[in-house]
Rosetta silent file (secondary structure, phi, psi, omega in degrees, C-alpha in Angstrom):
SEQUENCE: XXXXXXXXXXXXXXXXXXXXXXXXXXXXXXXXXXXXXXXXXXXXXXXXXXXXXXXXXXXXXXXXXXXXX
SCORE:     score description
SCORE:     0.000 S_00000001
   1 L     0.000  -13.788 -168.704   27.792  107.864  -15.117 S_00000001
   2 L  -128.921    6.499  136.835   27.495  106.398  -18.857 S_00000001
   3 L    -5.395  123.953  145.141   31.296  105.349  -18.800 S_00000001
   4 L  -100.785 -166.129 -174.044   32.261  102.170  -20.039 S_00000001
   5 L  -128.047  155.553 -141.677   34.306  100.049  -18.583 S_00000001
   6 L    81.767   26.335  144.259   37.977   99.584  -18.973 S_00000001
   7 L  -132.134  167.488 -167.762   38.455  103.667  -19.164 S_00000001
   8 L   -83.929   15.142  170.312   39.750  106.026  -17.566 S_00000001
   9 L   -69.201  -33.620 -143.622   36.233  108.057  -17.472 S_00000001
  10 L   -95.670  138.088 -177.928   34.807  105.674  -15.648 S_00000001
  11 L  -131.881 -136.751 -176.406   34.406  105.939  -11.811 S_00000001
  12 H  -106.558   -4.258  173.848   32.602  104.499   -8.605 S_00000001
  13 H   -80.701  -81.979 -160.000   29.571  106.762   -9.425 S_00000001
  14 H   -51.934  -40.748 -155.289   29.725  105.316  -12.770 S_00000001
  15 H   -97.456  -56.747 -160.874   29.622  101.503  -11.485 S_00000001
  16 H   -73.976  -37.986  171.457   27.048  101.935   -8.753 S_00000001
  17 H   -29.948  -62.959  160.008   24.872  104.208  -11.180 S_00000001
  18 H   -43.508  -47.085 -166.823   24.997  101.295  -13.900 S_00000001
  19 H   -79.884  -18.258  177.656   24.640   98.323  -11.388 S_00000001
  20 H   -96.354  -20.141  161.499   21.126   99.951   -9.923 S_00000001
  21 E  -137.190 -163.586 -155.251   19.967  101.355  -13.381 S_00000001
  22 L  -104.984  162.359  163.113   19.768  101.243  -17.489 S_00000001
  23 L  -149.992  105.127 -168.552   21.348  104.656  -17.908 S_00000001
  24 E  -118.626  159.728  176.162   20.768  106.414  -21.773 S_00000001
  25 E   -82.780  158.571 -151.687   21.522  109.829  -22.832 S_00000001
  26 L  -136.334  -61.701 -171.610   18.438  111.605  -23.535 S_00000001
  27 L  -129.434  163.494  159.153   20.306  115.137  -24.876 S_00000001
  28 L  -102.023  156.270  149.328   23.554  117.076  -25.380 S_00000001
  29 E  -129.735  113.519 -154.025   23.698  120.640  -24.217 S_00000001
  30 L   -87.753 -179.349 -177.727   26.207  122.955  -25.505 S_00000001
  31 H   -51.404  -16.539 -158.376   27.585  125.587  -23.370 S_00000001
  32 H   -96.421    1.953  162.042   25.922  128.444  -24.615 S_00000001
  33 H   -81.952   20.554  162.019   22.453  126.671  -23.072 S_00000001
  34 L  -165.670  162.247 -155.768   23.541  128.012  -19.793 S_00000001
  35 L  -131.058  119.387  -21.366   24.356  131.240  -17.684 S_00000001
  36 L   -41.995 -177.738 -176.751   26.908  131.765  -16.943 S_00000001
  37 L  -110.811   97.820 -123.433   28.633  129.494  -19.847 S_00000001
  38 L   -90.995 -175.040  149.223   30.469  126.595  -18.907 S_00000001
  39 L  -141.329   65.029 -175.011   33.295  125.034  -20.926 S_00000001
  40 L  -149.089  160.993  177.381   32.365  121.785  -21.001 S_00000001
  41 L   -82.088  175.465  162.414   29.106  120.256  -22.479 S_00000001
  42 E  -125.684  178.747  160.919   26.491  119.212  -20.233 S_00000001
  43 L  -148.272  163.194 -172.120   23.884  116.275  -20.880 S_00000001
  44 L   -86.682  108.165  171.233   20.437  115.200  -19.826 S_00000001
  45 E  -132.023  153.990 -162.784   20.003  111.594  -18.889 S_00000001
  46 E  -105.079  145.744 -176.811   17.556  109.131  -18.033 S_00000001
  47 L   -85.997   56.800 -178.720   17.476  106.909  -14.853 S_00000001
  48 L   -88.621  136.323 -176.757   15.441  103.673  -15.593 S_00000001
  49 E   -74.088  147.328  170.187   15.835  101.405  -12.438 S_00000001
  50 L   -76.360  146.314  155.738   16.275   96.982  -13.029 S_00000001
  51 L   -34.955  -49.600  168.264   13.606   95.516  -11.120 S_00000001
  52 L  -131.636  152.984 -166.686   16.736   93.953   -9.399 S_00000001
  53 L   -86.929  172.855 -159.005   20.231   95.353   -9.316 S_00000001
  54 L   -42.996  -44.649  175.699   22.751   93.441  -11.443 S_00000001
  55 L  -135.084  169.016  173.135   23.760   91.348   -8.905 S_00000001
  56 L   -74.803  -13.005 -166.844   22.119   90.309   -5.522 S_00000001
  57 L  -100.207   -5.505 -151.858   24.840   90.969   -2.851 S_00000001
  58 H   -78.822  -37.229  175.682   25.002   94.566   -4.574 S_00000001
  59 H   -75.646   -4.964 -165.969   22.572   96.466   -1.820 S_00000001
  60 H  -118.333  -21.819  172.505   24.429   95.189    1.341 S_00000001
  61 H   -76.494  -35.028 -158.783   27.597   95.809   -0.659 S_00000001
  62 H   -80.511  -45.272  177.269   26.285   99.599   -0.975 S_00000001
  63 H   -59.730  -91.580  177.279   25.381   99.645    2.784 S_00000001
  64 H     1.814  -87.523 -172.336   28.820   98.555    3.817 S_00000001
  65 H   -34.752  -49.502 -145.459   30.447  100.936    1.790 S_00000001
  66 H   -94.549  -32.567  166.850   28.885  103.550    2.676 S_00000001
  67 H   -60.107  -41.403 -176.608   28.912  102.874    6.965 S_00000001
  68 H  -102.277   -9.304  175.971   32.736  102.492    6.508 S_00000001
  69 L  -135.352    0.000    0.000   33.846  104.778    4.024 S_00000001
């Protein structure tokens, strides 16, 4: 979700996350902060929403998508 863009991390989760909110990393967590123990990190991040999404056509784009695919 905190992808940038122009990698290959980055995905459609990542762009619609980003175009409706600010998205910062708040923590890391290493593996051994959970049970069973993963082997990957995980991290805690915060959601602040824009007043308005990035662009205006962006909620109607999000309907669409979502009716048809």
């Amino acid at each position: 979700m905190i992808a940038k863009e122009n990698t290959k991390e980055r995905s459609r989760i990542s762009v619609f996350a980003q175009r409706l909110c600010q998205i910062k990393c708040v923590q890391e967590v290493p593996p051994s902060g959970f049970v069973p123990q993963p082997k990957v990190f995980g991290t805690f991040v915060r959601f602040l929403p824009y007043d308005k999404p990035l662009f205006e056509g962006f909620i109607y784009f999000l309907i669409f998508f979502f009716f048809f695919f």
